[in-house]
C-alpha positions in Angstrom: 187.0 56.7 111.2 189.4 54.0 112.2 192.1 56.0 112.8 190.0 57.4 115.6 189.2 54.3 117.2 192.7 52.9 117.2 194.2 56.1 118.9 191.2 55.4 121.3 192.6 51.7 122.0 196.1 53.0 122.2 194.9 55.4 125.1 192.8 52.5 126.6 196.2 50.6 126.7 197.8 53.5 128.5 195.0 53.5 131.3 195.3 50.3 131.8 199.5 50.1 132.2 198.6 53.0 134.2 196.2 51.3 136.7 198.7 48.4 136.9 201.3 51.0 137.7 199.5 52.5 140.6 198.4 49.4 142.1 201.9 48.2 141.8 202.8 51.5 143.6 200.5 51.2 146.6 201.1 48.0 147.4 205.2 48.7 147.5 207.2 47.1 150.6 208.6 50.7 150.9 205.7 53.3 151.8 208.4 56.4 151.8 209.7 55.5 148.5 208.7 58.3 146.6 207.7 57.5 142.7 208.0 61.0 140.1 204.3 59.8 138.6 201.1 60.3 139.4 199.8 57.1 137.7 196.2 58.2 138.9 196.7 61.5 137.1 197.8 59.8 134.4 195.1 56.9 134.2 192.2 59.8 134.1 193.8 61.9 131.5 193.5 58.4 129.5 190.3 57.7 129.9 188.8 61.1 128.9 191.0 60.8 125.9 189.6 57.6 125.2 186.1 58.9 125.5 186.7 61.8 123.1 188.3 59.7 120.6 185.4 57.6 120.6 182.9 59.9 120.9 184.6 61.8 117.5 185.0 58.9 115.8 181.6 57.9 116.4 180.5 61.8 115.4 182.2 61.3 112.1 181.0 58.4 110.6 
């Protein structure tokens, strides 16, 4: 299903602005600056989205 696998790239792309994001974060001139996301949170939640949507569009075909 390609519909599957292009939701799975789309997540892939979120994980990887999100790993940019945190880097970008720790390495901050400011360590008391306080950001409102938890780009690590956010990074995982991609990547086992990305590996469901694989793993179902793999399932399916």
């Amino acid at each position: 299903m390609p519909v599957m696998f292009g939701c799975a790239g789309g997540t892939l792309l979120l994980a990887l602005i999100a790993a940019l994001a945190d880097r970008r974060r720790r390495l901050r001139d400011d360590p008391d600056r306080v950001g409102w996301v938890d780009w690590r949170t956010v990074q995982m939640a991609a990547l086992l989205a990305t590996i469901l949507l694989v793993s179902l569009g793999l399932h399916t075909r």
